[in-house]
LOVOZA-640846 format. One record per residue (C-alpha): residue number from 1; x, y, z; residue in three letters. Coordinates in Angstrom, 3 decimals. Layout:
N
<node n="NUM" u="X" v="Y" w="Z" res="Ala"/>
...
END
This chain:
86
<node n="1" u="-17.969" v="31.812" w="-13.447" res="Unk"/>
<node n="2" u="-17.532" v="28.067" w="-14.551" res="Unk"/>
<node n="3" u="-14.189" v="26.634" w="-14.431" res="Unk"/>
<node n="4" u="-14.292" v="24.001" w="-16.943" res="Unk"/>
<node n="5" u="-13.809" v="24.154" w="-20.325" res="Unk"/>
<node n="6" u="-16.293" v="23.302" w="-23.417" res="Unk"/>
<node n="7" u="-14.910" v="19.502" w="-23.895" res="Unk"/>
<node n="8" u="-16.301" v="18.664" w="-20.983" res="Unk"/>
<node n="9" u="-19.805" v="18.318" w="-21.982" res="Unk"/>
<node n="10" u="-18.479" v="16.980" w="-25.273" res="Unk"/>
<node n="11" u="-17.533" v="12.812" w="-25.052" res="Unk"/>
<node n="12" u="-16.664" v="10.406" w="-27.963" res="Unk"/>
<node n="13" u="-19.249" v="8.038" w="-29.471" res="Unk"/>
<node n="14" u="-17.532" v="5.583" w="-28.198" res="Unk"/>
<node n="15" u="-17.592" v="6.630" w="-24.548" res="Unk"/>
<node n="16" u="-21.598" v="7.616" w="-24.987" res="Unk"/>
<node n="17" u="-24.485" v="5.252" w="-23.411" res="Unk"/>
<node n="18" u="-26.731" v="2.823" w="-25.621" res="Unk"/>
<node n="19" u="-30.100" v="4.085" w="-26.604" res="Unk"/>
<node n="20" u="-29.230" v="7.841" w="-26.151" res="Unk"/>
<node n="21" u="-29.779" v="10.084" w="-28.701" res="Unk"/>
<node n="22" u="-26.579" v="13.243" w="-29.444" res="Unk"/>
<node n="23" u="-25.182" v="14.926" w="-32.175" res="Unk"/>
<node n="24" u="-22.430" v="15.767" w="-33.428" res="Unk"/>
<node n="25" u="-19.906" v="18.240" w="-32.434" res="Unk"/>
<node n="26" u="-16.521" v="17.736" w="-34.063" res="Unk"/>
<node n="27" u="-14.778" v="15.220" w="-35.117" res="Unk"/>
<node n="28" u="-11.263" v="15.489" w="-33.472" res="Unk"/>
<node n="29" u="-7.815" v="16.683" w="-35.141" res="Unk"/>
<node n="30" u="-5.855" v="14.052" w="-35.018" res="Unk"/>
<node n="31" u="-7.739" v="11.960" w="-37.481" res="Unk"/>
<node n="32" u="-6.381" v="11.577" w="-40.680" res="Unk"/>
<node n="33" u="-8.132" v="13.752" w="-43.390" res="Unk"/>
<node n="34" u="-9.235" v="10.856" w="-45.555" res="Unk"/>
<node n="35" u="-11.121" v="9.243" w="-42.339" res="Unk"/>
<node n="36" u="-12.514" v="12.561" w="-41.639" res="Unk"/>
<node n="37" u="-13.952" v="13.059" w="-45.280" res="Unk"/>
<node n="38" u="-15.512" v="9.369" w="-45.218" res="Unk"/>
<node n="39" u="-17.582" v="10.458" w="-41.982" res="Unk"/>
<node n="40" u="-18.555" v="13.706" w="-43.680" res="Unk"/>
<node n="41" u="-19.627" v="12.076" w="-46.679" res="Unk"/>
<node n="42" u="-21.749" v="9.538" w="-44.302" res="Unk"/>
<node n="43" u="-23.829" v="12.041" w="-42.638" res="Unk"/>
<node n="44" u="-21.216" v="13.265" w="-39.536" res="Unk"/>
<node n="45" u="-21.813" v="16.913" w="-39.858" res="Unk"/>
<node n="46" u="-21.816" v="19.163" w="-37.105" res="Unk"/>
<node n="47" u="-25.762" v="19.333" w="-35.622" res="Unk"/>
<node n="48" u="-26.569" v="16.266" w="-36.993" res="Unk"/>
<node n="49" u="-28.739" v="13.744" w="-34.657" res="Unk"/>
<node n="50" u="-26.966" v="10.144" w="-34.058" res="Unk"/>
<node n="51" u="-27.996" v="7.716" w="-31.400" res="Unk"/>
<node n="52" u="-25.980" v="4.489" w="-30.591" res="Unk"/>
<node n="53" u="-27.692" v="1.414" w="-30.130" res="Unk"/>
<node n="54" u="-25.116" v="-1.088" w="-29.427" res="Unk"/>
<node n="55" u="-21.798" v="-2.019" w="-29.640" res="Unk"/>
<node n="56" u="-20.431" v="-5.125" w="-29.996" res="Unk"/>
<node n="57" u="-19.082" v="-8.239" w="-27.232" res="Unk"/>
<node n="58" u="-15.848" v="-7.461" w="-27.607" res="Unk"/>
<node n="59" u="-16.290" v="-3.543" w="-28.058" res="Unk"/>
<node n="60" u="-14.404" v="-3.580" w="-31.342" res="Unk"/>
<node n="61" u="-17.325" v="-2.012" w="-33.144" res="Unk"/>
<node n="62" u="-19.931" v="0.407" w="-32.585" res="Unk"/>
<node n="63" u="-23.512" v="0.381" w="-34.328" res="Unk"/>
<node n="64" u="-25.504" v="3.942" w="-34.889" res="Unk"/>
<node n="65" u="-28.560" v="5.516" w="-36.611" res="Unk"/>
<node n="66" u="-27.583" v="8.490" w="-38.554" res="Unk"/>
<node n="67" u="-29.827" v="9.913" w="-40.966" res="Unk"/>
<node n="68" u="-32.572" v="6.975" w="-40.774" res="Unk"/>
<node n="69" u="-29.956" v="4.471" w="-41.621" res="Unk"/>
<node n="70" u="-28.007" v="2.024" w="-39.887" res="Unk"/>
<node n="71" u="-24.145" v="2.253" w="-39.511" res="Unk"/>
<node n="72" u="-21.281" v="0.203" w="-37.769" res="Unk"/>
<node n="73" u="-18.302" v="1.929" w="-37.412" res="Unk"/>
<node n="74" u="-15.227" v="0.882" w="-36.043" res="Unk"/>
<node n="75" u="-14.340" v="1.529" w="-31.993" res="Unk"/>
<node n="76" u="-11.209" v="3.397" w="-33.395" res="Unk"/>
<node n="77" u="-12.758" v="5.381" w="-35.984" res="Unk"/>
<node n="78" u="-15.890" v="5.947" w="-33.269" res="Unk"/>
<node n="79" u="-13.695" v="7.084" w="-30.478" res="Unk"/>
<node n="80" u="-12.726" v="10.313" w="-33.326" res="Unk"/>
<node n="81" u="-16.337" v="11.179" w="-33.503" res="Unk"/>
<node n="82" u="-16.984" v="14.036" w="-30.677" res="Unk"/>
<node n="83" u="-20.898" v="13.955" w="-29.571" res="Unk"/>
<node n="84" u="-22.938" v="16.137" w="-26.976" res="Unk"/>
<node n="85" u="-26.257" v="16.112" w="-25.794" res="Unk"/>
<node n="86" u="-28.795" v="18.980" w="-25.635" res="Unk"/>
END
């Protein structure tokens, strides 16, 4: 019997390492429906493969691969986004 529950394997991208590859989740509740349509319409579905490759001095923003593109996203917006590995 495990006694955690299913966020635990889940983190924000954010949180996540450099150089690793995850995918998406969720994207968490309390962000405000027109964020959440912007990262749908940018390739944040659920399954989808994302990898972080850096984020910036002063941690303010967050660059990812999605898709075969290149993305920088806010550390706000970033912390919404709710990745897991496999």
């Amino acid at each position: 019997m495990f006694l955690f529950s299913i966020d635990y394997f889940m983190q924000s991208m954010f949180s996540c390492k450099n150089g690793k590859q995850f995918y998406v989740n969720s994207i968490k509740d309390e962000c405000s429906y027109a964020i959440k349509r912007r990262l749908l319409d940018l390739g944040f579905t659920k399954g989808q493969a994302v990898r972080k490759i850096k984020t910036s001095l002063l941690n303010k923003v967050v660059l990812v691969e999605i898709r075969g593109y290149l993305l920088s996203l806010k550390s706000i917006i970033a912390d919404y986004i709710l990745l897991e590995e496999k």
